[in-house]
PyMOL commands that place a pseudoatom at each C-alpha (Angstrom):
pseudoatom trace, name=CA, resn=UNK, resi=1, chain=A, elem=C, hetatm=0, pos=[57.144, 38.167, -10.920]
pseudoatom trace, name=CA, resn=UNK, resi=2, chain=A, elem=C, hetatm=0, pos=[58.927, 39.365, -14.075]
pseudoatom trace, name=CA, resn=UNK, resi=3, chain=A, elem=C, hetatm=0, pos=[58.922, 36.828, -17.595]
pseudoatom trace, name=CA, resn=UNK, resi=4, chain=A, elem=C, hetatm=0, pos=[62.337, 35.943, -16.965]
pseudoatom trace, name=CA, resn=UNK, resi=5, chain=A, elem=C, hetatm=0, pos=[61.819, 34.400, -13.530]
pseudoatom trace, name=CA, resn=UNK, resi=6, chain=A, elem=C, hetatm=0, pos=[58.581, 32.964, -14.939]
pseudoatom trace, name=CA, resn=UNK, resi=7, chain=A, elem=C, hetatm=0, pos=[60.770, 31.331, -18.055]
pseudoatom trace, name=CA, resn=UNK, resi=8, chain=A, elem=C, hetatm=0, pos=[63.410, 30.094, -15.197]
pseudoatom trace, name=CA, resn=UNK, resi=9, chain=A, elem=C, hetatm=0, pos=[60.437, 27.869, -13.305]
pseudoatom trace, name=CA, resn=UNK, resi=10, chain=A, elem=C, hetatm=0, pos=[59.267, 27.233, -16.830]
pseudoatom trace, name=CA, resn=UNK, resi=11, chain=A, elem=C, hetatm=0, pos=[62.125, 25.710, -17.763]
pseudoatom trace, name=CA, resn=UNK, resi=12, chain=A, elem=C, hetatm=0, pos=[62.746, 23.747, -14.798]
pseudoatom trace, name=CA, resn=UNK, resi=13, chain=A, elem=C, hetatm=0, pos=[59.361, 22.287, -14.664]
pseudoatom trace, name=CA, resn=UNK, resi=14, chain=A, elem=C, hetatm=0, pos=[59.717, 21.399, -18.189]
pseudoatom trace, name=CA, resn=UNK, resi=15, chain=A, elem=C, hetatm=0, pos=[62.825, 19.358, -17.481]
pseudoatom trace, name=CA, resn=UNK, resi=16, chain=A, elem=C, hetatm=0, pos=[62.099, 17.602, -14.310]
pseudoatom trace, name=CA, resn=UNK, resi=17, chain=A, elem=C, hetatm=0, pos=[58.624, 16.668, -15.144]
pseudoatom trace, name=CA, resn=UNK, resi=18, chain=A, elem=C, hetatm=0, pos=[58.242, 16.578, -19.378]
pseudoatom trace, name=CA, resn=UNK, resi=19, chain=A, elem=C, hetatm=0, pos=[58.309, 12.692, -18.900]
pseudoatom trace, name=CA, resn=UNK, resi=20, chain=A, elem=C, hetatm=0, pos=[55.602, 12.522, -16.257]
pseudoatom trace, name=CA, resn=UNK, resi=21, chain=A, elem=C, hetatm=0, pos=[53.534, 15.277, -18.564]
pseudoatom trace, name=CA, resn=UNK, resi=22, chain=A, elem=C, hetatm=0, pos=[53.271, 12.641, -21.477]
pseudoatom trace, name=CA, resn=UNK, resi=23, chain=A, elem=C, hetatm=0, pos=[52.353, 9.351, -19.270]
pseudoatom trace, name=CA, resn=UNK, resi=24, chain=A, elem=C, hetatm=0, pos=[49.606, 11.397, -18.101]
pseudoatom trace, name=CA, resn=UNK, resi=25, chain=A, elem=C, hetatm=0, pos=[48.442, 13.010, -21.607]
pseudoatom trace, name=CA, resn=UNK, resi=26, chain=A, elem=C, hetatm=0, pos=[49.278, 9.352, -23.101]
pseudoatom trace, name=CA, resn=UNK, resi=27, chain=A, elem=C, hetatm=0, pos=[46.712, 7.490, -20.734]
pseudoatom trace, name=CA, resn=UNK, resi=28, chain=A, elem=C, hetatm=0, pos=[44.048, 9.465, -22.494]
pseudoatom trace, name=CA, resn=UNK, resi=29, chain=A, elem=C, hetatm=0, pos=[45.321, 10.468, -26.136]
pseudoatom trace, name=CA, resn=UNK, resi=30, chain=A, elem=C, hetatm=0, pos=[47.281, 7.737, -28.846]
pseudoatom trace, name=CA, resn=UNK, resi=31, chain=A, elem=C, hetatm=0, pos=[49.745, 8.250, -31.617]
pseudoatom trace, name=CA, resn=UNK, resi=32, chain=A, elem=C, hetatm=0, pos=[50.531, 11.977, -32.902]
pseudoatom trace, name=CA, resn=UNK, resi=33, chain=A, elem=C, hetatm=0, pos=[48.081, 13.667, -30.656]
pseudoatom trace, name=CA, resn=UNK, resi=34, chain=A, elem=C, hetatm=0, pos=[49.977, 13.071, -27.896]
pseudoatom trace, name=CA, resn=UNK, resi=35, chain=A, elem=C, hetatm=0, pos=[52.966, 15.570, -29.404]
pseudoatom trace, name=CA, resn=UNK, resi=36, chain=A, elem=C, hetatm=0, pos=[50.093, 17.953, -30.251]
pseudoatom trace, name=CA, resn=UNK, resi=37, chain=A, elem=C, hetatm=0, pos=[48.568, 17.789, -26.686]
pseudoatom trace, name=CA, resn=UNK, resi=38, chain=A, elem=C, hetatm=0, pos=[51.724, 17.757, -25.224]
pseudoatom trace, name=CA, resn=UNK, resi=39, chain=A, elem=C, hetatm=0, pos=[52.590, 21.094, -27.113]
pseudoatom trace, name=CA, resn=UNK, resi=40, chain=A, elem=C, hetatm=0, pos=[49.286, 23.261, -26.149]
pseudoatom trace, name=CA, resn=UNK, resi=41, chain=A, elem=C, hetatm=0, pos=[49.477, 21.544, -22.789]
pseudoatom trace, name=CA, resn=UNK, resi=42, chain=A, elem=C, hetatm=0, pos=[53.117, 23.292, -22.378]
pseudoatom trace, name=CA, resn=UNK, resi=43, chain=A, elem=C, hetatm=0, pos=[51.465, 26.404, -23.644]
pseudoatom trace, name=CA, resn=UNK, resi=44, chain=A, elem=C, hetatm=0, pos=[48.758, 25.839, -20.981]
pseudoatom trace, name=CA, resn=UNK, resi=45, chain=A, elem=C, hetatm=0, pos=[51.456, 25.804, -18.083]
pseudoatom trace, name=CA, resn=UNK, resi=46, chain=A, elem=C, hetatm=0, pos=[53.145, 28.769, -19.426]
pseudoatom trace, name=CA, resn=UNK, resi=47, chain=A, elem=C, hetatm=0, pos=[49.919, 30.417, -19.224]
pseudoatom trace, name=CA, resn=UNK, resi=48, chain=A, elem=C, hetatm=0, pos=[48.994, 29.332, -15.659]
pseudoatom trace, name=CA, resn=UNK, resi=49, chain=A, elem=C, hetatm=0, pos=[52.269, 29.707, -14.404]
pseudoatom trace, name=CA, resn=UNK, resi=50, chain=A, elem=C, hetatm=0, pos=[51.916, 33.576, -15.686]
pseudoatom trace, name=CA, resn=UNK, resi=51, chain=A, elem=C, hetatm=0, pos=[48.267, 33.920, -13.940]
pseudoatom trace, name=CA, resn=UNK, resi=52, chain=A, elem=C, hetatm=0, pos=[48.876, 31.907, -10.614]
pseudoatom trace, name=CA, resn=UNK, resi=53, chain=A, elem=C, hetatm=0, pos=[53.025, 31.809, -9.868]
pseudoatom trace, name=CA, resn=UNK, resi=54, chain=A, elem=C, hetatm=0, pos=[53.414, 34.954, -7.773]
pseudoatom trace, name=CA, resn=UNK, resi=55, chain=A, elem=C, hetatm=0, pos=[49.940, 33.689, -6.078]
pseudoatom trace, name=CA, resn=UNK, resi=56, chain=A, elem=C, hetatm=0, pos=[50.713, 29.668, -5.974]
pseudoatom trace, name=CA, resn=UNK, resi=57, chain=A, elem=C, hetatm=0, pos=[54.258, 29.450, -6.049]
pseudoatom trace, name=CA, resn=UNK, resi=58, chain=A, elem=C, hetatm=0, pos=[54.333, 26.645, -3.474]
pseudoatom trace, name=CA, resn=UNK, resi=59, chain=A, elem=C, hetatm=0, pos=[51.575, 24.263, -5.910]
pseudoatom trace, name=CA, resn=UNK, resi=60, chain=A, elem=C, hetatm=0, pos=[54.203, 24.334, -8.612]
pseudoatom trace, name=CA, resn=UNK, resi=61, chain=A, elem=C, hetatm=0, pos=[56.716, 22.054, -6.594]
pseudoatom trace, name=CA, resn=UNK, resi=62, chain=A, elem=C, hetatm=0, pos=[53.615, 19.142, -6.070]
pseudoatom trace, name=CA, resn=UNK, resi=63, chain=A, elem=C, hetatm=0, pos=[53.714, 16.453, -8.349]
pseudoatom trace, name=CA, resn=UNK, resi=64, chain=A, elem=C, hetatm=0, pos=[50.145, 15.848, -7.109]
pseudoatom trace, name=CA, resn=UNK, resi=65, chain=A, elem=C, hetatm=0, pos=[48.600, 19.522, -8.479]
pseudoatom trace, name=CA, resn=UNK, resi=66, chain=A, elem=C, hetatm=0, pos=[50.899, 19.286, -11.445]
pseudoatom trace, name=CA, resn=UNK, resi=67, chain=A, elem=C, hetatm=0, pos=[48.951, 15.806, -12.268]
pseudoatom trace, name=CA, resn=UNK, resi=68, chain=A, elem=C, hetatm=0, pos=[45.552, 17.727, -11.815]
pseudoatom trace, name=CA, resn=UNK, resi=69, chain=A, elem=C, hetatm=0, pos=[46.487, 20.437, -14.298]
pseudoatom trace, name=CA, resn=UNK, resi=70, chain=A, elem=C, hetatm=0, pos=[47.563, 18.222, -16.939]
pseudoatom trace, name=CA, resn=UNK, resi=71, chain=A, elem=C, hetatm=0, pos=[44.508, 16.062, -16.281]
pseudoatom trace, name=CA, resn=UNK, resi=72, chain=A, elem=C, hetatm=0, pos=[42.270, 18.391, -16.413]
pseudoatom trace, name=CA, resn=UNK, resi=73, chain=A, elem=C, hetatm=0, pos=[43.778, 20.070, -19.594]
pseudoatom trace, name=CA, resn=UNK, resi=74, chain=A, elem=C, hetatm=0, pos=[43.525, 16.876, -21.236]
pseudoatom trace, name=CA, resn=UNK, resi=75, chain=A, elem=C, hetatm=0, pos=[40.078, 15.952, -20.348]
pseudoatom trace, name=CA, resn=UNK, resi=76, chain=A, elem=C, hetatm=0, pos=[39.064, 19.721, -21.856]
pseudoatom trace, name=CA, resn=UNK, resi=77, chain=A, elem=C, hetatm=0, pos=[40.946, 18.823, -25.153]
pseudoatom trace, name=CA, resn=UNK, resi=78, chain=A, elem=C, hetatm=0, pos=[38.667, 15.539, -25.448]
pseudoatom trace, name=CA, resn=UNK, resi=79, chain=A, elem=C, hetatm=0, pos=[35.645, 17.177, -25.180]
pseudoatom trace, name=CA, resn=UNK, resi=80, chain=A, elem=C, hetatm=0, pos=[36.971, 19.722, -27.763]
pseudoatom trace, name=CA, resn=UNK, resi=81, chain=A, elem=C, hetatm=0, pos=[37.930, 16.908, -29.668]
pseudoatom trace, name=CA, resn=UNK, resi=82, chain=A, elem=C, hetatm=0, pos=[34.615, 15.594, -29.103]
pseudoatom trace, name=CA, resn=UNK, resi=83, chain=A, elem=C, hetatm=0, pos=[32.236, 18.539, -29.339]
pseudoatom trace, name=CA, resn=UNK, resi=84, chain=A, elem=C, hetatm=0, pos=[28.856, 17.172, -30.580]
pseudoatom trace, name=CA, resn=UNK, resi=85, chain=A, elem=C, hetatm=0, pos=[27.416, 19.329, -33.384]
pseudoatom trace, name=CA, resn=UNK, resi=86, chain=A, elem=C, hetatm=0, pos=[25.293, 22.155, -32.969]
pseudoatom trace, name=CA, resn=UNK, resi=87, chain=A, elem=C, hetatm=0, pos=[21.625, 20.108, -33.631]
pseudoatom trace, name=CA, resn=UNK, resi=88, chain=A, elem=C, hetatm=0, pos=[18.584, 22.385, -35.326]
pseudoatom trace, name=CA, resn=UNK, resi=89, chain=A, elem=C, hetatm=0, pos=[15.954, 21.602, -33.485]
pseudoatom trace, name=CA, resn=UNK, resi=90, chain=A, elem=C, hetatm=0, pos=[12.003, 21.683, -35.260]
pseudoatom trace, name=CA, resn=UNK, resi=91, chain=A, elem=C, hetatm=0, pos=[9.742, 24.338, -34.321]
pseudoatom trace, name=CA, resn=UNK, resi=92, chain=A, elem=C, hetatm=0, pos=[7.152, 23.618, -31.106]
pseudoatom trace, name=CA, resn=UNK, resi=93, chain=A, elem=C, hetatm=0, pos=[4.279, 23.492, -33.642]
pseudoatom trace, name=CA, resn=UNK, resi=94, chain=A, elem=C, hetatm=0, pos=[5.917, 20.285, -35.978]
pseudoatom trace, name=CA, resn=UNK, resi=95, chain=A, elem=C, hetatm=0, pos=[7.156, 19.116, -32.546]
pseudoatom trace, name=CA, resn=UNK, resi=96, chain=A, elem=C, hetatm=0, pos=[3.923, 19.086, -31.102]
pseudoatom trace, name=CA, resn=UNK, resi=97, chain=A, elem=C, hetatm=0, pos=[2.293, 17.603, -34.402]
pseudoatom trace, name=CA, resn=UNK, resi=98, chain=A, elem=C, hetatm=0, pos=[4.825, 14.702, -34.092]
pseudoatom trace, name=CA, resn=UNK, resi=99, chain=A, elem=C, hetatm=0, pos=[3.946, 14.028, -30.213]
pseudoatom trace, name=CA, resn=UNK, resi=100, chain=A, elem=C, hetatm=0, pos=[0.126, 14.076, -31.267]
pseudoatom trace, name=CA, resn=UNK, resi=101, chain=A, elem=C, hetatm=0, pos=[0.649, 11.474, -34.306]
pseudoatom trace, name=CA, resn=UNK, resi=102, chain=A, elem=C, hetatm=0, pos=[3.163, 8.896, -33.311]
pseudoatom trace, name=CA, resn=UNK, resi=103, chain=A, elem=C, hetatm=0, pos=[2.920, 6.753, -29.754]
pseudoatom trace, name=CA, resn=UNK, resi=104, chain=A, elem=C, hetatm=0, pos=[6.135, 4.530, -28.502]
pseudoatom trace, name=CA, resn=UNK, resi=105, chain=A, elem=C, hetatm=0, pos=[4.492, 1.595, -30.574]
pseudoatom trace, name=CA, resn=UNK, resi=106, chain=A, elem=C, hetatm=0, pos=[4.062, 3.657, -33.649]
pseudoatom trace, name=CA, resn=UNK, resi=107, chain=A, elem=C, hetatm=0, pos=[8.120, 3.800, -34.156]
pseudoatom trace, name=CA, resn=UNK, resi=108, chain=A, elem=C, hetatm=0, pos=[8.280, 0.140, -33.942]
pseudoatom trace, name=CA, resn=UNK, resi=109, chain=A, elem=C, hetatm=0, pos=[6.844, -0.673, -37.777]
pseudoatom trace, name=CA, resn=UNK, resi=110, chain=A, elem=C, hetatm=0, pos=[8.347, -4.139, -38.003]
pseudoatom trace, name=CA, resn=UNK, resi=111, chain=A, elem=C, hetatm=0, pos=[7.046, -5.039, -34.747]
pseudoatom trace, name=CA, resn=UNK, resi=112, chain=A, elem=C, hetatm=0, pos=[5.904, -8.666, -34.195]
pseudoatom trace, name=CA, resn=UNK, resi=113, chain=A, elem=C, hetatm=0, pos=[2.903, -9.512, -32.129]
pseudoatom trace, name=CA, resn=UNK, resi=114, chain=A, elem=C, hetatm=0, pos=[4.287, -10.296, -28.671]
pseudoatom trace, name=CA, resn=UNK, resi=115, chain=A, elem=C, hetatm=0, pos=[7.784, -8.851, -29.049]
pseudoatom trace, name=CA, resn=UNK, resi=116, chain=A, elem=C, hetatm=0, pos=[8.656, -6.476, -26.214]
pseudoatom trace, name=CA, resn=UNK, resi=117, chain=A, elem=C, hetatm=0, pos=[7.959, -2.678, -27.336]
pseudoatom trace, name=CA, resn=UNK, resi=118, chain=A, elem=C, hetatm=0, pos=[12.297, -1.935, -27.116]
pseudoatom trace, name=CA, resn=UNK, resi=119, chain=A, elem=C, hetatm=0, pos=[11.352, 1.873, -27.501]
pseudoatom trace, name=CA, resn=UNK, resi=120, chain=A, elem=C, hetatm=0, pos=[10.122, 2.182, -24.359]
pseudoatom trace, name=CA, resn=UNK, resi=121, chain=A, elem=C, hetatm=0, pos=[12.433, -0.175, -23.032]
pseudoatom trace, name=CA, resn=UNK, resi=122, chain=A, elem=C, hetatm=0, pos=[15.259, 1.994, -24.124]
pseudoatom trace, name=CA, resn=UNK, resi=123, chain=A, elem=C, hetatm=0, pos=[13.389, 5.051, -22.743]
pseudoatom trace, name=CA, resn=UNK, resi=124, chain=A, elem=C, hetatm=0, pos=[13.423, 2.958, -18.566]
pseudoatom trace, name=CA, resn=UNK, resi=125, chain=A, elem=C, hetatm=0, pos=[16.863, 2.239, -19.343]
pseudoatom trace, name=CA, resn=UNK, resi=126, chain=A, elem=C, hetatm=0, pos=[17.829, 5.693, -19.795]
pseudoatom trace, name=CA, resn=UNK, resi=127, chain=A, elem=C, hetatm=0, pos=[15.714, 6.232, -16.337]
pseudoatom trace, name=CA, resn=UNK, resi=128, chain=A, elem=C, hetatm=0, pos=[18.296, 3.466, -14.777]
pseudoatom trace, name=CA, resn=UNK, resi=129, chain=A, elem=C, hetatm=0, pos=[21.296, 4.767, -16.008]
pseudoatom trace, name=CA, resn=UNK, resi=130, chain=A, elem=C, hetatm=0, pos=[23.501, 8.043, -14.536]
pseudoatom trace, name=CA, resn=UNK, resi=131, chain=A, elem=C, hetatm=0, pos=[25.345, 9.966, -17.302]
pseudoatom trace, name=CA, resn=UNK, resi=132, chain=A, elem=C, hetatm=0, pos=[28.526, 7.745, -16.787]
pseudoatom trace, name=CA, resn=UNK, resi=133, chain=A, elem=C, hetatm=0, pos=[27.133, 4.532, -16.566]
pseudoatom trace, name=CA, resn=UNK, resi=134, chain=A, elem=C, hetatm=0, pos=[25.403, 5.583, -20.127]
pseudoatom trace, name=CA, resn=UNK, resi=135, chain=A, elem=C, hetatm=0, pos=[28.567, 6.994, -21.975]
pseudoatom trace, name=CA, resn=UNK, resi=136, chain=A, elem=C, hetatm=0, pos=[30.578, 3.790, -21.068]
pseudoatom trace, name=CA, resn=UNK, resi=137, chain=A, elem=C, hetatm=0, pos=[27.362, 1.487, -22.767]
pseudoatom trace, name=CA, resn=UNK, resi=138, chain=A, elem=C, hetatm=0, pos=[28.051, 3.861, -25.548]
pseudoatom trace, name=CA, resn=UNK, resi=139, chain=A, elem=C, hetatm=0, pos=[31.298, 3.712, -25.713]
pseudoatom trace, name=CA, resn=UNK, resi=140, chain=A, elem=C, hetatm=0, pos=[31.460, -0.093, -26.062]
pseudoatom trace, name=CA, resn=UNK, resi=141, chain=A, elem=C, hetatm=0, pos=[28.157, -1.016, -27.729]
pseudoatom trace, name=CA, resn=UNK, resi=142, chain=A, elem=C, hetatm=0, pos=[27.957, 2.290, -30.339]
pseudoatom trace, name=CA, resn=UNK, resi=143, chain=A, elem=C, hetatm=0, pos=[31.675, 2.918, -31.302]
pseudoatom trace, name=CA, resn=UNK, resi=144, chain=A, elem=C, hetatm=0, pos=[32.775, -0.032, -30.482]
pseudoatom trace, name=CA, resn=UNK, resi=145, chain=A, elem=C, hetatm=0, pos=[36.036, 1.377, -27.972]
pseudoatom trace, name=CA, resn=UNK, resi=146, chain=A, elem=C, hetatm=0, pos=[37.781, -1.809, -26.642]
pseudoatom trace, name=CA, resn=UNK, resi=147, chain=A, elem=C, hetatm=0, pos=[37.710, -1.740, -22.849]
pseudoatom trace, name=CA, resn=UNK, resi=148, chain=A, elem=C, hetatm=0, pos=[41.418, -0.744, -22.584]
pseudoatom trace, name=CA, resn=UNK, resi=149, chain=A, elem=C, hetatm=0, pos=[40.367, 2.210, -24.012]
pseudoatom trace, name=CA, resn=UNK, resi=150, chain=A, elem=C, hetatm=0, pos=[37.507, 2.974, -21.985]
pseudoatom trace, name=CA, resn=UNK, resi=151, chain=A, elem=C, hetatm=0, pos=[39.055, 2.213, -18.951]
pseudoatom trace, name=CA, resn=UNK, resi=152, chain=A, elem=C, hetatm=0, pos=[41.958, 4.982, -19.778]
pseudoatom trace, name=CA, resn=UNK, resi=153, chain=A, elem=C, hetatm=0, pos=[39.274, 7.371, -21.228]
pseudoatom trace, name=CA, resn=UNK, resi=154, chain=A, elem=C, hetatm=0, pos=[36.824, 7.190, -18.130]
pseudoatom trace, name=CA, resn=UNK, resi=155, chain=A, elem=C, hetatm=0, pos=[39.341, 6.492, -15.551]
pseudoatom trace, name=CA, resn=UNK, resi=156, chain=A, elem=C, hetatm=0, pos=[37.117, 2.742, -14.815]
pseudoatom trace, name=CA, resn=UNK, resi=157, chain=A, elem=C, hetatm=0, pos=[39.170, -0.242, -13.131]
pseudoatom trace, name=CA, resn=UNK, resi=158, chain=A, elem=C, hetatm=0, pos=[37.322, -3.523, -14.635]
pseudoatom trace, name=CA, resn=UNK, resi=159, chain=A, elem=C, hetatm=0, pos=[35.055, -2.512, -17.753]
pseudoatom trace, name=CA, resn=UNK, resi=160, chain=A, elem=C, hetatm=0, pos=[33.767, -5.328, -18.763]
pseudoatom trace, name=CA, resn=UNK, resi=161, chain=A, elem=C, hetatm=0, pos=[33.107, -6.278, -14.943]
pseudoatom trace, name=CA, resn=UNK, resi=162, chain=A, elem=C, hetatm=0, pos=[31.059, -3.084, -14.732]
pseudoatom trace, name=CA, resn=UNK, resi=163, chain=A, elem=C, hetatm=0, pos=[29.455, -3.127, -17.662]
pseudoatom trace, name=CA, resn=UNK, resi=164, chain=A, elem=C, hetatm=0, pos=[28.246, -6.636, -16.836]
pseudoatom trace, name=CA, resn=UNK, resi=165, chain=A, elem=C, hetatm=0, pos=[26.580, -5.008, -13.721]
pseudoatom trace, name=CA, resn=UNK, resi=166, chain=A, elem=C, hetatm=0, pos=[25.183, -2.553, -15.660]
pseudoatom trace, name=CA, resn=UNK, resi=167, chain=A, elem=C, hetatm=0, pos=[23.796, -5.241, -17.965]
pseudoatom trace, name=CA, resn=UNK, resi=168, chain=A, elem=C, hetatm=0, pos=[22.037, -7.637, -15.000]
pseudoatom trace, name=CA, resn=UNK, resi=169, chain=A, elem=C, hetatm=0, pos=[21.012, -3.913, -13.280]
pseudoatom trace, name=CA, resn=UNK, resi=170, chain=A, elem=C, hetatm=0, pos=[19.308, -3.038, -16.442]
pseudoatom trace, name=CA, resn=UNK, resi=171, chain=A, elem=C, hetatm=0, pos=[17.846, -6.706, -17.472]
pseudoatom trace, name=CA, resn=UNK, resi=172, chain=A, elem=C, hetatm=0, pos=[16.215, -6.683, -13.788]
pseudoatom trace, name=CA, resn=UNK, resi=173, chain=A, elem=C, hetatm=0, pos=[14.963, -3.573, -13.512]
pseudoatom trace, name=CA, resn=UNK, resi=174, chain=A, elem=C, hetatm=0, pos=[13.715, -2.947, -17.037]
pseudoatom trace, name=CA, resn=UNK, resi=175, chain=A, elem=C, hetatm=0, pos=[12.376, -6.326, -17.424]
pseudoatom trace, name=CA, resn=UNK, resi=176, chain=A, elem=C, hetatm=0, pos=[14.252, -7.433, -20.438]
pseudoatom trace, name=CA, resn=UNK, resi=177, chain=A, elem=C, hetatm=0, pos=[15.571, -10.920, -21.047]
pseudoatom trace, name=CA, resn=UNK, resi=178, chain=A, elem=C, hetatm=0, pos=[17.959, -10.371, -23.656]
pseudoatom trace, name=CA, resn=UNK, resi=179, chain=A, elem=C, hetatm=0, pos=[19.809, -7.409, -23.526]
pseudoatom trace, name=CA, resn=UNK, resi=180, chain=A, elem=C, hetatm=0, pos=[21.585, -7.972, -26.690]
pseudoatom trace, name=CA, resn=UNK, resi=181, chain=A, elem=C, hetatm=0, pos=[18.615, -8.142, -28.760]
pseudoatom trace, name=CA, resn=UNK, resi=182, chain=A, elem=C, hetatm=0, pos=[17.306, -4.547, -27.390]
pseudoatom trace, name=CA, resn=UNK, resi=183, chain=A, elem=C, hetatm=0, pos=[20.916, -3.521, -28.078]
pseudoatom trace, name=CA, resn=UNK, resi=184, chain=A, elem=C, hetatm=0, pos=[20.290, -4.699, -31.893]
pseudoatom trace, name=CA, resn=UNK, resi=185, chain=A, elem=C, hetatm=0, pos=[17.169, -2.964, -32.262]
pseudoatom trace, name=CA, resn=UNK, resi=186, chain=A, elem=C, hetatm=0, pos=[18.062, -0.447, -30.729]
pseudoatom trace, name=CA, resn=UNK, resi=187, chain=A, elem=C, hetatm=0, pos=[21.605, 0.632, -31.726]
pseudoatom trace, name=CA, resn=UNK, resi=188, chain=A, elem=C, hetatm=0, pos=[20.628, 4.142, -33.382]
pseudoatom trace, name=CA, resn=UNK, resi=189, chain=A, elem=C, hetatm=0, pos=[19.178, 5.341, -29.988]
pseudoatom trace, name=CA, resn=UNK, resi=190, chain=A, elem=C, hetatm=0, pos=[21.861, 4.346, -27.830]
for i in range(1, 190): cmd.bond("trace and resi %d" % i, "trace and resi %d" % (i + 1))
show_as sticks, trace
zoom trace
């Protein structure tokens, strides 16, 4: 395929599907990012329609694939967005000095005869919870996303319903009784 045949299905693309392109980049991006996304996402299907179009030329008339491309493009600009910092991590030997001086009670200072060690509540929790289950706790409890949000981020039906669940899962199998204390105390781990 030469460029101009590749601008021609370009341009057609463009036209019959620009509105469908920013529904699907505006479930997951608000306000001016979604002109910015919407501009390296059209720079995106150039660049796939140049790599795949003599290969794939019957994917480019599905509305289905087309939704998977710009999906995907827009779940690889959040995590761009989102890219956690590089973290320097201590050498083995203050590492190992740390281990051999502090237990799970030790980072509890303020802790009350009786109260429930939340350190090593946190740590069972983490045991309970897949990757998913754990970013949308996050999400809620750490940044404080409204469920709307969430729900468009992750791609979740009913939030709040399944974060209850996750709630009564962990308060049973953790043995806590009151999951918003932990939450309290524990805010800087979560």
């Amino acid at each position: 395929m030469d460029r101009q045949q590749i601008d021609i299905v370009f341009t057609e693309l463009m036209n019959r599907y620009r509105s469908f392109f920013l529904q699907q980049i505006r479930l997951k991006f608000e306000g001016e990012d979604v002109h910015d996304v919407f501009q390296e996402f059209s720079i995106h299907l150039y660049h796939v329609l140049v790599q795949k179009y003599s290969v794939e030329v019957d994917l480019f008339n599905t509305k289905s694939w087309l939704k998977a491309v710009v999906s995907n493009f827009c779940i690889s600009e959040l995590r761009k967005k989102h890219k956690k910092r590089k973290v320097n991590l201590l050498s083995e030997d203050k590492t190992t000095m740390i281990r051999a001086n502090f237990t799970d009670d030790s980072y509890n200072t303020d802790k009350v005869q009786g109260e429930p060690n939340y350190f090593g509540a946190m740590k069972s929790i983490l045991a309970i919870l897949n990757k998913r289950e754990a970013l949308m706790l996050k999400m809620k409890y750490y940044y404080g996303l409204p469920s709307a949000r969430i729900a468009r981020i992750l791609n979740v039906a009913h939030v709040d319903v399944t974060i209850g669940r996750l709630k009564q899962r962990i308060m049973r199998k953790g043995k806590i009784k009151d999951f918003d204390a932990l939450l309290a105390k524990m805010d800087w781990l979560v």
